[in-house]
C-alpha positions in Angstrom: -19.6 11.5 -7.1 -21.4 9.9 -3.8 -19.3 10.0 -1.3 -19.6 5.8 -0.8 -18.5 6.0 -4.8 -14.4 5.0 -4.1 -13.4 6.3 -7.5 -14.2 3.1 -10.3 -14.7 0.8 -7.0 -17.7 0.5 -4.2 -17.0 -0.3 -0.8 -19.3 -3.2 -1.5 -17.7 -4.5 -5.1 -14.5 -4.4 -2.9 -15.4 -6.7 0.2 -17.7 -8.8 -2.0 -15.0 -9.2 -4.2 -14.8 -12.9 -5.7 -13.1 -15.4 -3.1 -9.1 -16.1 -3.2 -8.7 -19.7 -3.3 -7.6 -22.0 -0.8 -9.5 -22.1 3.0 -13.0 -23.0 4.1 -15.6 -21.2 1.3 -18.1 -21.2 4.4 -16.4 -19.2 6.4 -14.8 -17.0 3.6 -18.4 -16.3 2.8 -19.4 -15.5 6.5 -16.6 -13.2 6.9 -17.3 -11.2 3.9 -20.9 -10.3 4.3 -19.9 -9.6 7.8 -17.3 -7.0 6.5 -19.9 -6.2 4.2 -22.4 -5.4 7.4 -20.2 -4.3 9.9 -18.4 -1.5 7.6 -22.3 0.1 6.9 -22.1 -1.1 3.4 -24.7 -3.4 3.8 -27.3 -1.6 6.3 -30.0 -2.6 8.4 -33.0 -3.7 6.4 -31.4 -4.0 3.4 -32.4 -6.9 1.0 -29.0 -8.9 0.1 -28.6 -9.7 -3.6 -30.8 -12.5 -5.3 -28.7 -15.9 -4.0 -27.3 -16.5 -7.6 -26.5 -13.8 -8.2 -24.5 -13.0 -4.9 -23.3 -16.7 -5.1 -21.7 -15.4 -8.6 -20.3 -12.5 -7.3 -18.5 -14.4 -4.8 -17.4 -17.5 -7.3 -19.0 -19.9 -5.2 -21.8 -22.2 -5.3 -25.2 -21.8 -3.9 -24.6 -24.6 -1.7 -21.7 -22.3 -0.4 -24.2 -19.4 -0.3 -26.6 -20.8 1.6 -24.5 -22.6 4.0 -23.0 -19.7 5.1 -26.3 -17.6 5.2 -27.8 -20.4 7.6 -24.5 -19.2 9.9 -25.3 -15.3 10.2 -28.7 -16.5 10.4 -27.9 -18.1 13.5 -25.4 -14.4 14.7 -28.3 -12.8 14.0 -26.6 -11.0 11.1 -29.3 -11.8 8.4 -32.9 -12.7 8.4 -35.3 -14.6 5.6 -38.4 -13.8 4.5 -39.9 -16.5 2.8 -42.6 -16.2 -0.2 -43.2 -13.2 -2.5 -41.1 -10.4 -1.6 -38.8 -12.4 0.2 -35.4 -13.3 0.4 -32.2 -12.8 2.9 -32.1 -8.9 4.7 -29.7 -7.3 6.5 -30.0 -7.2 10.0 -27.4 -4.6 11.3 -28.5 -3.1 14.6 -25.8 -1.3 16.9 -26.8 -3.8 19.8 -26.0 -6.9 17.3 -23.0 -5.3 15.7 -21.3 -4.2 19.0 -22.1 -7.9 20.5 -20.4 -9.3 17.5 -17.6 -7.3 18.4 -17.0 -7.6 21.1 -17.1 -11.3 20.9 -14.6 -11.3 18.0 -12.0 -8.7 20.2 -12.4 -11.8 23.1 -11.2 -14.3 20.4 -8.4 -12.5 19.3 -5.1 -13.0 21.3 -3.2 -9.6 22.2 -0.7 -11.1 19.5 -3.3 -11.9 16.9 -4.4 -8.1 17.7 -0.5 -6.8 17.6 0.6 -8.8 14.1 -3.3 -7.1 12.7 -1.9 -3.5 13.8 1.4 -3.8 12.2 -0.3 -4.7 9.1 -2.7 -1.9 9.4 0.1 0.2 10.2 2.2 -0.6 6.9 -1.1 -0.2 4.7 -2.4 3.2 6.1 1.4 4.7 5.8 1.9 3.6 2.5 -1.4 5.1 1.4 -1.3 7.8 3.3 2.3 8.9 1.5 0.7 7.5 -1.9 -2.2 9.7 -1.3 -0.1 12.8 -1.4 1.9 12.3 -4.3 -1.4 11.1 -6.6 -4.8 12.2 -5.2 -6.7 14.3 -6.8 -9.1 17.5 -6.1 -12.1 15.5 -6.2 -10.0 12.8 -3.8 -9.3 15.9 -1.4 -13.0 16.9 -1.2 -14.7 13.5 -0.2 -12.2 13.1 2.4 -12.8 16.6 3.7 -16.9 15.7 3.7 -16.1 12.5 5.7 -14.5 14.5 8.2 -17.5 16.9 8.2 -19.6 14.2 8.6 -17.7 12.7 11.7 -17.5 16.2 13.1 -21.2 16.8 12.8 -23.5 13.5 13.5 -24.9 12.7 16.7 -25.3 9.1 16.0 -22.4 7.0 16.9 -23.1 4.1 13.6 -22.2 7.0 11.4 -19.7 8.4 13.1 -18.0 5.2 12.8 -18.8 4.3 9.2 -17.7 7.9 8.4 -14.7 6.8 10.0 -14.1 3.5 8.4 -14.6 5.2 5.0 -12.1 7.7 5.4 -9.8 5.2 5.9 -10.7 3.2 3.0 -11.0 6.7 1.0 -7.1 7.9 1.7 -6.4 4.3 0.3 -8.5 5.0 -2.6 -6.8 8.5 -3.1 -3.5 6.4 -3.3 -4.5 5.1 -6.6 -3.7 1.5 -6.1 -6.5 -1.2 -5.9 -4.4 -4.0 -3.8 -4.0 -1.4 -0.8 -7.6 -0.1 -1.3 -8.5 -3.8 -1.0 -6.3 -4.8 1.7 -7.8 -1.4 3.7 -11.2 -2.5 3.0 -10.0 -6.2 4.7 -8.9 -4.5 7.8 -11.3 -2.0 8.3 -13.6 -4.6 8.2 -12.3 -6.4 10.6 -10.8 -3.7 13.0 -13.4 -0.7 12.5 -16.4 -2.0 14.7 -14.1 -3.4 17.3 -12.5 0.3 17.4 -15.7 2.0 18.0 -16.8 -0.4 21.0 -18.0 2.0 23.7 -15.8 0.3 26.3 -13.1 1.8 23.7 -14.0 5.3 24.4 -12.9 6.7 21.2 -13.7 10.8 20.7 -15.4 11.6 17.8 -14.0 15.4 17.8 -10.6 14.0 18.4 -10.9 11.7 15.6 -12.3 14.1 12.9 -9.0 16.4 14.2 -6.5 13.8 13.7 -8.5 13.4 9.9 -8.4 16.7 9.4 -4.7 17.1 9.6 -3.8 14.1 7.5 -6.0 15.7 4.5 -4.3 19.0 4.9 -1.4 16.8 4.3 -1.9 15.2 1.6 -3.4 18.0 -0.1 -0.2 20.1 0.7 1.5 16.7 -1.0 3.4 16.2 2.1 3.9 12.4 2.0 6.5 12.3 5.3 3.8 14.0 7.6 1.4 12.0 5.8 2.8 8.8 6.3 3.8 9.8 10.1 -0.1 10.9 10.8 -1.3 7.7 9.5 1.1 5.6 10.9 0.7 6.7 14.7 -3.1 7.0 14.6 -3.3 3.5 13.5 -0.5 2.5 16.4 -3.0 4.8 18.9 -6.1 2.3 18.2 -4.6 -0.9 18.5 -3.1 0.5 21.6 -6.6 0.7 22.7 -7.6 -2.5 21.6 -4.8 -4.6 23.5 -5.6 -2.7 26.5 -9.0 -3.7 26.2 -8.4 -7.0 25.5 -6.3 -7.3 28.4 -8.9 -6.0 30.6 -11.7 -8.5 29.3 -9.0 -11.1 30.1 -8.0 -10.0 33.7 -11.6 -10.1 34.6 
């Protein structure tokens, strides 16, 4: 199975889920192709589905659709090509994304960040522990070639997707579909910010701290599971706040 396989769900089925109800449709929209983009499920260049059909996988109109297109036209998120061979194409580049970023960390309020963390923090334990009662070989193996992959690229986009998909893989591993969906949420909205260069995240460190929580929930340890999750996700909004308070002092 592909590594971007998450067992009977895709990264992309999961963040272009259909809408909840209730809020702006708009915005909903906006937010979820930019999860979509942001978490490397949606890459640079790539053609987005054909506006019905993405409209339908959303359950919302095409009004909706293009309404909210028009706005990551204008973040410079998308881009249309009009005629034959046209339609709406990703436009994803590490410039744009960390922009983007950056921008959204400057909105957020250090409390806004703290109340995110704490939820990230109850979702990665939980899955973490999960994970090591119920994962499987084949679970214990894609995580293990995530980690590879962080350990090994050069190029700081796939270190970082490698990164949000672990996360969103040790969620998958836990064999329940409303944490796997709720990771996907905040990895979409957290990941990119975490990798901002003014962050200063290591790579090796990173794949380390992986490593270990793999070798515990293959050794079905769900405590130090649990406790590995729970402090690395504590260690990266503790970065973020400090950031934020620095972009706010200046």
């Amino acid at each position: 199975m592909p590594i971007d396989q998450l067992g009977g769900l895709t990264a992309l089925g999961a963040v272009l889920a259909p809408l909840d109800g209730g809020g702006p449709r708009t915005d909903a929209v906006v937010q979820r192709i930019s999860a979509a983009i942001g978490l490397g499920v949606m890459v640079d260049g790539e053609q987005l589905p054909p506006e019905l059909d993405l409209a339908g996988q959303l359950g919302v109109s095409t009004v909706t659709l293009r309404e909210a297109l028009a706005v990551l036209r204008n973040e410079g998120l998308v881009y249309t090509k009009r005629g034959r061979g046209g339609g709406s194409f990703v436009k994803a580049s590490a410039d744009v994304v960390q922009s983007n970023s950056l921008t959204r960390l400057q909105q957020l309020s250090v409390e806004e960040l703290r109340d995110i963390g704490d939820e990230h923090f109850a979702v990665s334990g939980a899955a973490a522990a999960l994970a090591a009662r119920r994962s499987l070989a084949a679970d214990v193996t894609r995580l293990r070639a995530l980690v590879t992959r962080m350990r090994e690229t050069a190029d700081p986009f796939e270190c970082r997707r490698a990164d949000s998909r672990f996360h969103i893989e040790v969620a998958v591993s836990s064999q329940s579909s409303r944490l796997t969906r709720t990771e996907v949420s905040l990895q979409a909205e957290l990941s990119a910010m975490i990798w901002l260069p003014q962050v200063a995240v290591d790579p090796a460190e990173e794949a380390a701290t992986h490593h270990a929580l793999v070798d515990a929930i293959e050794a079905e340890n769900p405590d130090l599971a649990r406790e590995l999750a729970e402090s690395h996700s504590v260690a990266h909004v503790r970065r973020l706040i400090k950031l934020r308070m620095e972009l706010r002092n200046e």
